[in-house]
N, C-alpha and C positions, 0 to 999 in steps of 0.2 A: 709399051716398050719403055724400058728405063735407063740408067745411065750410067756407066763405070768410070768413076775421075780415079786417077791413075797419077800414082811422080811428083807427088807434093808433100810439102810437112803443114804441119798444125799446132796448134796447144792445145791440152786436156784441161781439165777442170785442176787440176792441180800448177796449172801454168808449164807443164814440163813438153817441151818440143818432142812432138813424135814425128817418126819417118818409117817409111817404107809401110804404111797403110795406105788401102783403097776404100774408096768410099763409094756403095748403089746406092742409086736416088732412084725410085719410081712415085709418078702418082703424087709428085711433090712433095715427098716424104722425103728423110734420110730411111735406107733402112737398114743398111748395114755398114758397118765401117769398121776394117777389122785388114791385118797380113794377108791375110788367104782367101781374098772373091774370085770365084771363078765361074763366074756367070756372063754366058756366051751373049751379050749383047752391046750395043754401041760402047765405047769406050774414049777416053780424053785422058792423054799425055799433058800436064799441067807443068809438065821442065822443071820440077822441084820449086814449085812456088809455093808461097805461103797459101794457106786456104784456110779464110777466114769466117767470119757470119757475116752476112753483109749488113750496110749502115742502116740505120734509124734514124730519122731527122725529128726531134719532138719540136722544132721552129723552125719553119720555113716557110717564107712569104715571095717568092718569087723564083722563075724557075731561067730562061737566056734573055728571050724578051717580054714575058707575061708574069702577071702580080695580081696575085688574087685578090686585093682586097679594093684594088683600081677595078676591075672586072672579075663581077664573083657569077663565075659560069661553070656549068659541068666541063666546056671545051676547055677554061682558062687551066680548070685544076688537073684537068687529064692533061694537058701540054706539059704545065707547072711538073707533074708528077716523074714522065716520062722523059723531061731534061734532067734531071736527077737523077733517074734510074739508071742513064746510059753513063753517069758516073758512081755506080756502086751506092747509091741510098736506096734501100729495097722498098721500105716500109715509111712513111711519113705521116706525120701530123700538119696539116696544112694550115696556117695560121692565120688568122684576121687580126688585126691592130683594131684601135680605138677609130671608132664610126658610130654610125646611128644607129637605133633600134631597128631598123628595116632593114638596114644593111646585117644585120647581125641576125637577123631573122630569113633573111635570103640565103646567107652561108649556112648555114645548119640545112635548107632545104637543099639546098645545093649538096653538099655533102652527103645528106641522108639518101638523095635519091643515087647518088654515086656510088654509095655502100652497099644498096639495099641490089644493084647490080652484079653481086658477086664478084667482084672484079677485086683483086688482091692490091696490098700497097698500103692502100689508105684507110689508114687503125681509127680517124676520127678528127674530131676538129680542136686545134689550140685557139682560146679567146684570148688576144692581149689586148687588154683595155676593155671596156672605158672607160674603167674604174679605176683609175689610177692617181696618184700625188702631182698634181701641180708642177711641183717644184722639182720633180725628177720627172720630168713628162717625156724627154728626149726628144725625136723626133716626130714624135705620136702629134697628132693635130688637135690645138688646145681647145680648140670650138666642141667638141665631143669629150673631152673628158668632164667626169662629173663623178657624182657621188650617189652609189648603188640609192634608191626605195624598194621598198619591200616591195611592192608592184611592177616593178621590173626588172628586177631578178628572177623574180616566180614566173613572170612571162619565159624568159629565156633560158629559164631551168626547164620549164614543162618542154618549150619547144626543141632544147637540146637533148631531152633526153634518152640516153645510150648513143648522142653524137659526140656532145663535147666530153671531152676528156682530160682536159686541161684549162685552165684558167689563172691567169697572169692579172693579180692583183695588188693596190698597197693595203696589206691586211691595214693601216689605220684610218681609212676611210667609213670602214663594215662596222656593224657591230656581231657580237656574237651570237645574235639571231639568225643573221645571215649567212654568217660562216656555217653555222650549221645546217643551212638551208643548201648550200653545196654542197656540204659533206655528203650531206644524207643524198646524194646522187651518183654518190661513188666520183666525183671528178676530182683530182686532183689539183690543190689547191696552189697555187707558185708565187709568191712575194717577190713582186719588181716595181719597178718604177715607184716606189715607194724611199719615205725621210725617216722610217720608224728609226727607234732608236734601240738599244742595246737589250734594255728592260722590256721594252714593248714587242720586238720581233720576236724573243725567245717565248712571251706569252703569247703570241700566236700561234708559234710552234705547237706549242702546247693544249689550244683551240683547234687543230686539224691542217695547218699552212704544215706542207708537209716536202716543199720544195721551193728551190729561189730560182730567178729566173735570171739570164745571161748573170752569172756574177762579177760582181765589182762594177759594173756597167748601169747606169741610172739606180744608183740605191744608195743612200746614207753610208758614206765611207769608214774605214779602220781611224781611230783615231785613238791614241795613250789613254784619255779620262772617260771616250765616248765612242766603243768601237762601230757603233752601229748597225745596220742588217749586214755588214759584211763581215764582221766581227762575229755576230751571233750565229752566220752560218758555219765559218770555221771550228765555231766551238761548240757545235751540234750534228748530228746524225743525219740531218734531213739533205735530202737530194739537192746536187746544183745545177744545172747547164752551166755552160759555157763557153767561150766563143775564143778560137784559138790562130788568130790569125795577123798575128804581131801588131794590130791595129788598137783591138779591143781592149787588150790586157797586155802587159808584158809578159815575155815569160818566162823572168823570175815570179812574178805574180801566179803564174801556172804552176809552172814548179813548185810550191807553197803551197797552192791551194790541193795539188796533188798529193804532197804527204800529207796535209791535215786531211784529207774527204777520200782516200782511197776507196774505189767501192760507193763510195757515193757522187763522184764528180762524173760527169758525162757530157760528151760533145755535143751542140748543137754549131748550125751555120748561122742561124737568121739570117738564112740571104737573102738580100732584097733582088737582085740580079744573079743571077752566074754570066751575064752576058758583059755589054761593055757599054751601052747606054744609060743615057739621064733618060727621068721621068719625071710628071709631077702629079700628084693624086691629092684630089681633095683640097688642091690650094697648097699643099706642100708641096715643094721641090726637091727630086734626091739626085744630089749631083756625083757621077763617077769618078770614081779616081781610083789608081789600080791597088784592088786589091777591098776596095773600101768606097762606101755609099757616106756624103756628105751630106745635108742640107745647106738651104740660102745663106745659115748663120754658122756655115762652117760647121757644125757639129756634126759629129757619127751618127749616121741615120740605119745604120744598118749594114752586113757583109755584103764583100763579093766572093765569097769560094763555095765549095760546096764540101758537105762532111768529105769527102776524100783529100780536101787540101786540110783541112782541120786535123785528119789522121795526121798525115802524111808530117804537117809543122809540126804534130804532138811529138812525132821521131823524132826527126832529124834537127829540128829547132832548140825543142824543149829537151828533148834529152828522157822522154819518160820511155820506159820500155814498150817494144811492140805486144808483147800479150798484154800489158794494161793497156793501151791505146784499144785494141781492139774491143776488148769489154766497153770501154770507154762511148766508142763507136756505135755499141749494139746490143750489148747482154743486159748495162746496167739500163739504161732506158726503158727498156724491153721489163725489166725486174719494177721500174717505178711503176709503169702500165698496167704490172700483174699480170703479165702475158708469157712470162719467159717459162713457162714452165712447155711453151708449145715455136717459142719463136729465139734467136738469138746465140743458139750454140751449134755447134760438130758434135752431133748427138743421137744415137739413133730414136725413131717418133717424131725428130725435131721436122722443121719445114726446112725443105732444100734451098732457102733464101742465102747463096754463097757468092764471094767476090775471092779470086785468086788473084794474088800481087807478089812482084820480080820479084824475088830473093837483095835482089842486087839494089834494084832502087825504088821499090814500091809500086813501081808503075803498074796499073792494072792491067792484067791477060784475058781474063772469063768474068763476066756475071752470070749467074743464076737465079733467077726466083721461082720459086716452086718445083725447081729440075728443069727448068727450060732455059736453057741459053739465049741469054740477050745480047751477050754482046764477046766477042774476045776476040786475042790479035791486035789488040789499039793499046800504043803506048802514050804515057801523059806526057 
């Protein structure tokens, strides 16, 4: 049995608002979406709401009260996963921060046996850390950061492989052995927490670093003589994240980075919570404060929203249009993954992974993943 959404508008690929189409989904499919369905089965009155692709999260470390990288369990990441979903992130990359080898070899299982389950959501695993710069270390815990050996990259490549997907590096730690020892796994390479400089990031670029990771946030700043990785990303093609929740970045900083990366910037949360508690993991402390995860030393240790506040400030805050936001949300991600060709659009073949949101105030009515109703009726 399948499903007829009914009373909504959209964007096409050309960004142009349509209305007065219905969309079937069977089988988790789109399979049609077109003025004229008239096929006799279940049916959903959406009151003219936006109907979008639902979110992607390529970073996300914690879901109300659990944090995977405190507790890396198949229950922590299904909790983690399904506090999310019930706010419109369909699809995630569940992330580790910098740990130990064991611990970084427990996530990958963990992971892998959760995939190998058929269970949709979780496209794979984000590594950030432990390869990271020192001096941009954030709130990462400085006992585990260190500097890659060929012996244990090759560990963690064999053991991730077809898990990780992602990988949050300062390309000037690696040498170009190594870089290409990722490459050649298909994972995506993301320069963060990283001092590189102007000359040095764009040669990474150039080496396979093919994405930066939360921008402007732990990485060698814009400067007039010395723009550094923040610099070298604006004035490149490679993929951003970024974190949009007046904390992070300003945004005028957003706004900026949006006309430079159009198409290539895309939301992440890194939320460490979506809930309202302190924790401490590993001998760090992340202390709450609304809206935003501190540490002991007062620094940004990490969000509190979840991709739907991130849309949502991208509107009404930043001022960027709602069909960019959306992309922003879920196509382009989806496109860095090299997945969008099956995940990310109102498309017919696509996967029924949809969120519908008021007209009026964004507030979410319906999720969908796969054609199955998770949730509507709840406003934010």
């Amino acid at each position: 049995m399948g499903t007829v959404l009914k009373n909504f508008i959209y964007f096409n690929e050309q960004d142009e608002l349509i209305t007065h189409h219905s969309l079937y989904m069977k089988d988790g499919i789109i399979k049609e979406l077109s003025s004229e369905i008239s096929i006799d089965e279940k049916s959903i009155d959406l009151k003219g709401a936006y109907l979008a692709p639902a979110f992607v999260d390529l970073q996300l470390n914690g879901g109300i009260k659990v944090y995977f990288s405190d507790t890396i369990t198949e229950e922590v990441l299904e909790q983690m996963y399904l506090d999310h979903l019930h706010v419109g992130t369909v699809n995630i990359l569940p992330t580790l921060v910098t740990t130990s080898l064991q611990n970084i070899l427990k996530a990958i299982d963990v992971v892998k046996v959760y995939m190998s389950k058929g269970k949709p959501g979780v496209l794979g695993l984000h590594l950030e850390g432990p390869f990271l710069n020192m001096e941009k270390k954030g709130a990462h815990n400085p006992k585990h950061i260190r500097k890659p050996t060929d012996e244990e990259l090759k560990t963690i490549l064999d053991a991730g492989d077809g898990v990780i997907k992602m990988m949050t590096i300062a390309p000037e730690q690696f040498t170009d052995y190594q870089l290409t020892l990722i490459k050649e796994k298909g994972i995506i390479i993301s320069a963060g927490h990283s001092n590189a400089t102007l000359e040095f990031s764009k040669s990474s670029f150039a080496k396979g670093v093919n994405c930066v990771t939360h921008l402007f946030n732990a990485m060698s700043s814009f400067g007039s003589r010395e723009p550094g990785l923040v610099g070298a990303t604006l004035d490149s093609d490679v993929y951003a994240g970024i974190i949009v929740d007046g904390f992070h970045c300003d945004d005028t900083a957003v706004r900026l980075a949006y006309r430079l990366k159009k198409g290539r910037l895309f939301l992440v949360s890194d939320a460490t919570f979506i809930g309202k508690e302190d924790l401490e993991m590993d001998g760090i402390q992340f202390i709450h404060q609304p809206g935003r995860y501190v540490n002991s030393e007062g620094n940004l240790a990490g969000s509190n929203i979840s991709m739907y506040d991130a849309m949502k400030h991208s509107v009404i805050k930043v001022g960027i249009p709602v069909y960019d936001v959306f992309k922003m949300a879920s196509e382009i991600p989806l496109k860095l993954l090299g997945i969008d060709d099956r995940y990310g659009k109102i498309k017919t073949g696509y996967f029924a992974d949809l969120v519908a949101l008021s007209k009026e105030d964004l507030s979410i009515t319906h999720i969908f993943r796969r054609g199955e109703e998770i949730r509507k009726g709840v406003s934010q």
